[in-house]
C-alpha positions, 0 to 999 in steps of 0.5 A: 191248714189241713192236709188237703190244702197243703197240698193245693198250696204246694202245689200252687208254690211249684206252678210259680217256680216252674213259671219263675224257672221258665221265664229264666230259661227263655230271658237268658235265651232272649239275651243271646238271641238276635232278631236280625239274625237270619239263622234258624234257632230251636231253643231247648229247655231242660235237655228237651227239643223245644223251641221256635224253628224260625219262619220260612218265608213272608209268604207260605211257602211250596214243596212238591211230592218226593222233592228234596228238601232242606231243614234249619234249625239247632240240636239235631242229632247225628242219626235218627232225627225225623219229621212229621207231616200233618194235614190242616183239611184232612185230621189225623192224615199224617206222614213221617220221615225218619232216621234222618241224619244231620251232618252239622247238627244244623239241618237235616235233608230228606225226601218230601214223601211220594205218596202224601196228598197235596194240600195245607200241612204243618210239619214238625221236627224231633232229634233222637229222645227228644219231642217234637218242635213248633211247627211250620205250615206250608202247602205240598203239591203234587209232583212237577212232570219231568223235563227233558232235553235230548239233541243230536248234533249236527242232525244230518250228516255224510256217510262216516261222519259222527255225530253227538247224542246229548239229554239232561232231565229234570224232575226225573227218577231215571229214563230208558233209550230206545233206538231202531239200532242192532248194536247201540253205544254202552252209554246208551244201554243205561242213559242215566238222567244225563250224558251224551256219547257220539257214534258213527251211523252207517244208516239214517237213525232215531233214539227216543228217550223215555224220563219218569218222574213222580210227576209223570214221564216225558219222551223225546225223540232225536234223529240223525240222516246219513247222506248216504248216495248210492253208485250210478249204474251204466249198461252199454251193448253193441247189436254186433260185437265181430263185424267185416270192414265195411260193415257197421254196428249199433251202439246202445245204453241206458244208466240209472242215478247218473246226471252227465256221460261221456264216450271215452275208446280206441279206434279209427279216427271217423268212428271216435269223433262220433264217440269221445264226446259228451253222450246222453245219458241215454241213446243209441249211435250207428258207427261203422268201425274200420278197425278193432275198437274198445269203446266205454261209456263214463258215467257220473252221478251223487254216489261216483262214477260207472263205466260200461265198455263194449269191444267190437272187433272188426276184419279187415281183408289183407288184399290190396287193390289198386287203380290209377287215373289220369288228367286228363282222363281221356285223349292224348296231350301235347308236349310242354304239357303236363300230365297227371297220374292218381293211384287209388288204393283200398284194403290193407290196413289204410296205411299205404306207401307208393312207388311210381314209374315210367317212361321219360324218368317219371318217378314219385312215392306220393299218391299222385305224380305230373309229368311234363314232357318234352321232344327229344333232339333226335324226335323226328314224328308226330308223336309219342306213346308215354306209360307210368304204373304204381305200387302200393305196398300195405301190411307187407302186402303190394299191388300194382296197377299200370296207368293208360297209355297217353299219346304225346303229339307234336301237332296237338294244340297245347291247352293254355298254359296254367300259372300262379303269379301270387299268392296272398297271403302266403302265411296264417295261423288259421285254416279258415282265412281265405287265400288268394292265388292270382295268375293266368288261364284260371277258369270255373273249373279250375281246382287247387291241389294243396300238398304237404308231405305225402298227402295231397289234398283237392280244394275247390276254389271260387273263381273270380274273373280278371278286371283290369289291371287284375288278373284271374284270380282263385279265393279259397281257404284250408278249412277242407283239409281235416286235421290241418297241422301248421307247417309248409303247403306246396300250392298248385291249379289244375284245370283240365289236366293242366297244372300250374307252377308251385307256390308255398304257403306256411301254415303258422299254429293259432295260439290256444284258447281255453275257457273253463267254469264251474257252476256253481262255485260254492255248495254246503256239503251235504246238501245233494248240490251238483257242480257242473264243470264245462270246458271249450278250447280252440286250436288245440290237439288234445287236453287233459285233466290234472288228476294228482290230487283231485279226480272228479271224474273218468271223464277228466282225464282225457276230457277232448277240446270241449265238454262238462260233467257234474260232481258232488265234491265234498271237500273244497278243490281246485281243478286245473286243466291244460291243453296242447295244440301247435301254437302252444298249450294253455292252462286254466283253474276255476275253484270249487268251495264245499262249505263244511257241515255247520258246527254246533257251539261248544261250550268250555267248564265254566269256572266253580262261580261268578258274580252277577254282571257281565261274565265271559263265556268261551268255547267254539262255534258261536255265530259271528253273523247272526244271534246266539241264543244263551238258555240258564235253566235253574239246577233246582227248586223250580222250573226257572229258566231264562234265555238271553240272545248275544251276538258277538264277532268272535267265534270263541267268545261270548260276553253276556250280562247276568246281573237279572240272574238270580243267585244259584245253580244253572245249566247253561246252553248256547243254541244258534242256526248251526246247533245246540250245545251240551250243558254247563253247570255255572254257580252265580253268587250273590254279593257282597254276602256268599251264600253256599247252597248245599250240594244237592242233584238236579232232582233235589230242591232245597227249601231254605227256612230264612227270612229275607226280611228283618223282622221288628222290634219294640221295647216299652217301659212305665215308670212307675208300675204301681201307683198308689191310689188318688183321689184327685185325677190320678199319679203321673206315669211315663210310657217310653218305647224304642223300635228297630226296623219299623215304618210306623208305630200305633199306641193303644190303651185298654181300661184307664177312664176317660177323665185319665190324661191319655185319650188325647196321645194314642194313635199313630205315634213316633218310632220312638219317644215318651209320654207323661200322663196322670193314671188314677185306674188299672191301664193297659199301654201297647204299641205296635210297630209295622216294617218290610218284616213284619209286626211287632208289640209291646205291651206294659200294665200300670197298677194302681195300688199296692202289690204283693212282690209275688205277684209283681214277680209274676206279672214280670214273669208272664210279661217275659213268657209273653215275648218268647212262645206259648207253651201247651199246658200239657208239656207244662205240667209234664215238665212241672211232674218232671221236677216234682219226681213223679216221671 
């Protein structure tokens, strides 16, 4: 053998051992290696990172641009692993990651590159000072456009109260807040891809949150109103502020932002029952003022109350003048008749004291007094001349003034005596019922003089004649004497200078009444709602407001017998109210509800995981009227979300099933009619087998290389291998095949002749069995298995005649190459170079 074929025939020697050495490698891998084994396996050869990443999914599977993801597989380096991207529609367009590390020597995390273009890439994985794996083809798509959700909560609020800005993005590399604020909360300044933080705003605001991504940006604006009312304004004026008694003045005003008003002052009585009372909002009022006054308008609106005071003085002339009339006004009298005599007084302060004198003892200190006389023992003429006067005394000073002169005659024809024979009834309790005096000589021109202390007042009554057996009779009633207080009235007729006897009538004090509403009861706060409160009592003197815990408005403190204001309250009160009068007092509360600002639901940390099935959320503000809608937004890998509605009568508590949920990471948010909640982070874990994910960010997607279906299997056996030439119809063979995890199997032939045994066997066979047939040329046996993993075959050759046991060797050898993974010629021949020497 010359030099030149020695060398072919070593070199042919070592091809055989590299293919002996390879099978080796691989059969002792293929011993330990188990197909139903999800983990990812790289198998290494001589030191080398080659070997098979197992596949990802059925399916190709998807990343997008600048995504996060996963890598499984085995003998990945501490540092400086990398990998390669390599386009399948654009040759040579290649990307690479490097300095990757591995923490467990199992996988690597990395970012998928920004910049790659998307379409069809395999991609491949090298350790430090090794080659590259196998590779994996999957599809990279461009970059999902961010996500955001930003909310305040509540969104409308009362001046001084808080509320709470809330964002989470997804598929965002950072956000920028805007604001139309000066000064804006620290967290604000960074937002960061999530937060939130809660303020006070003086004044209606808007954030707007700006998110970018490599997929694009995203903006959403959040807005809060501040209920914020602003203070009535009330103008009042008088035409003149300094006016002579007797002379008057015109009160005017005008208001703004106010919904009721009421006069409140000090003065004489005829001018405050035409002021304290309920007044227009806006209006003028002639008043004519006997005293000083200090009069103020009250006003009440959204944003409070307003007051306005006008002070008119008034000058009253310290003269005192007096005159004094009599009944009857004219003329004499006759003895056993009775005369009257009435002082008029004016100036002063109004305030008068009277003193009366005259002939006969005549004596009083009212404003009128009657005298009756009679003729001495000693009288002997035909008349007598009788006189009284009177001094009024006021402000310390006095007036007097003389009567006239009345001519008692004994030949004068007295007038018809005046009596009162009964009164009925002679008590009451109100001023408005009618009295009935029955007597003698009554007439139409009869009036009723009613006293009590020194005040006497002139009634006219309606007369009514006498009918058998009836007398004359008189019908009126109190009603004509303003400010009628209860107690004793001395009763008496006049008519014509004449006065009758004196009856009494007791006056009894009415029990008070009083009503009082709100309308309407209930309001939500916030909601610029008025309640008006109104009021009306009889037989009372005066009521007042219970201010101590609650003052609604000015008017409430000395509200009078009747009136209403409105209010915007923002809290729920109670408002009483108590009125006096001579019968009594009376008290009465109506209650005002303020329904607060809903409350959006807040959610507790939700345990590290749970299983599927029916999970307790806690928390507050959950909608025990209606539904609440629950919101699982997928941490990472896909925009995933799913929204469940509960309803519930517990406001701390929801109970929802998540058996539909997918396994994995979620933000969870529960929304209602009251608002939305901040997020929760909740882990749903598969069963029985828990699978923990990697830590990644929300931004991070993880792409697990796992099969979730267990692949086939298929082992084939001849016996025998060689048969030795026939010249009948062949030497019997046996084909025998198992399978695992398979649905269907298919036996198939190639070579043979169709005089051989098999024609009739081939086709769809069991999933494991043996057939016996005669062989007599070279065949090829395979069967084929298909299950919910895949496709598997087997492949055995039956040869006939005799082997040399290097070939057999061989052929088992490439039968064993066959079941592992091709390898390139190159990497071949480098490993072959390797053993020889020569690298």
């Amino acid at each position: 053998m010359n030099s030149k074929n020695k060398s072919l025939f070593l070199i042919l020697i070592a091809f055989s051992i590299i293919f002996i050495s390879l099978n080796y490698t691989y059969a002792k891998d293929e011993d330990n290696f188990n197909p139903d084994d999800n983990s990812p396996k790289v198998l290494a050869v001589s030191g080398g990172l080659w070997g098979t990443i197992k596949s990802w999914f059925v399916s190709t599977p998807s990343v997008r641009q600048a995504e996060r993801m996963v890598l499984y597989g085995t003998n990945f380096t501490s540092t400086d692993n990398a990998v390669k991207f390599t386009s399948k529609e654009d040759t040579g367009k290649e990307y690479e990651v490097l300095e990757i590390p591995s923490n467990d020597g199992s996988s690597i995390v990395f970012n998928v590159p920004a910049d790659i273009i998307p379409g069809a890439y395999t991609i491949k994985a090298g350790a430090f000072n090794s080659d590259w794996s196998n590779t994996l083809t999957f599809n990279v798509l461009g970059a999902q456009a961010p996500t955001l959700s930003f909310t305040a909560t509540p969104s409308a609020i009362l001046l001084g109260q808080s509320s709470t800005i809330s964002w989470i993005s997804s598929g965002a590399t950072s956000c920028t807040g805007e604001s139309n604020l000066d000064k804006v909360s620290t967290e604000w300044d960074s937002p960061g891809l999530t937060g939130s933080f809660s303020f006070i705003p003086s004044d209606n605001v808007s954030f707007t949150l700006i998110c970018n991504g490599p997929g694009g940006k995203v903006t959403k604006t959040a807005s809060i109103s501040v209920l914020n009312f602003a203070a009535p304004i009330v103008s009042l004026n008088a035409t003149s502020k300094n006016i002579t008694e007797g002379q008057g003045t015109t009160l005017s005003w005008s208001t703004s932002r106010v919904s009721s008003c009421y006069g409140l002052g000090t003065g004489d009585s005829a001018t405050l029952s035409k002021w304290n009372k309920i007044q227009p909002i806006t209006g003028s009022l002639y008043i004519t003022p006997s005293q000083n006054s200090s009069l103020s308008l009250v006003c009440a609106g959204n944003g409070g109350n307003a007051t306005s005071t006008v002070n008119i003085g008034v000058i009253v002339s310290d003269n005192i003048s007096v005159t004094c009339s009599t009944i009857p006004e004219t003329g004499g009298a006759a003895f056993r008749q009775p005369v009257t005599y009435i002082a008029k007084a004016s100036g002063g302060n109004g305030i008068y004291i009277y003193s009366w004198t005259g002939t006969d003892g005549l004596v009083g200190n009212e404003q009128s007094v009657s005298k009756t006389y009679y003729p001495s023992s000693s009288f002997s003429g035909e008349y007598a001349d009788k006189t009284a006067s009177v001094t009024v005394t006021s402000k310390n000073k006095t007036s007097t003034a003389q009567c006239r002169s009345i001519r008692i005659s004994s030949s004068a024809t007295p007038s018809s005596i005046l009596n009162i024979s009964s009164i009925f009834p002679n008590s009451g309790t109100s001023t408005t019922n009618n009295i009935i005096l029955r007597g003698t000589n009554f007439n139409t021109n009869s009036t009723v003089l009613v006293s009590k202390g020194t005040a006497t007042y002139t009634v006219l009554p309606t007369y009514i004649p006498a009918s058998y057996p009836n007398p004359d009779a008189l019908r009126f009633n109190l009603s004509q004497i303003t400010s009628a207080s209860s107690g004793t009235y001395t009763i008496k007729v006049s008519n014509q200078g004449s006065i009758s006897n004196s009856v009494n009538f007791n006056l009894t004090a009415p029990t008070p009444t009083l009503q009082l509403s709100a309308t309407p009861s209930t309001i939500n706060i916030g909601s610029g709602q008025q309640i008006v409160v109104s009021w009306s009592a009889t037989n009372v003197s005066s009521c007042k407001g219970d201010t101590s815990n609650y003052n609604p408005s000015p008017i409430w403190r000395n509200p009078g017998s009747s009136g209403s204001f409105s209010f915007s309250p923002s809290d729920s009160t109670v408002l009483t109210l108590i009125c006096v009068g001579d019968g009594g007092s009376v008290t009465k509360n109506v209650s005002i509800n303020v329904i607060p600002l809903a409350t959006a639901p807040v959610l507790n940390s939700f345990p590290s995981s749970v299983n599927p099935g029916l999970i307790t959320i806690n928390g507050s503000g959950f909608d025990t009227s209606g539904s609440n809608n629950i919101k699982f937004v997928k941490v990472t890998g896909s925009d995933w979300e799913r929204s469940l509605n509960v309803t519930t009568s517990n406001a701390n508590r929801l109970e929802v099933n998540v058996l539909d949920i997918p396994s994995g990471s979620y933000y969870v948010t529960v929304s209602n009619k009251n608002g939305i909640s901040a997020w929760q982070t909740l882990t749903i874990v598969s069963v029985p087998t828990i699978i923990t994910p990697p830590v990644v960010t929300p931004s991070e997607k993880e792409v697990r290389i796992t099969n979730p279906a267990t692949p086939p299997t298929v082992t084939l056996t001849a016996d025998p291998l060689i048969v030795p030439p026939s010249e009948k119809d062949g030497e019997p063979v046996t084909i025998s095949w198992t399978s695992t995890n398979a649905s269907s199997c298919v036996l198939t032939t190639t070579g043979g002749d169709k005089g051989d045994d098999w024609s009739g066997m081939v086709g769809p066979v069991d999933l494991s069995g043996s057939f016996t047939g005669n062989t007599a040329f070279d065949t090829a046996f395979t069967v084929t298995c298909t299950g919910a993993g895949g496709t598997a075959s087997k492949t055995v050759s039956v040869t006939v005649g005799q082997e040399s046991s290097m070939n057999q060797l061989w052929r088992n050898n490439m039968a064993q190459v066959s079941y592992s993974v091709e390898y390139s010629w190159s990497n071949i021949w480098t490993h072959f170079l390797k053993i020889i020497g020569v690298r």
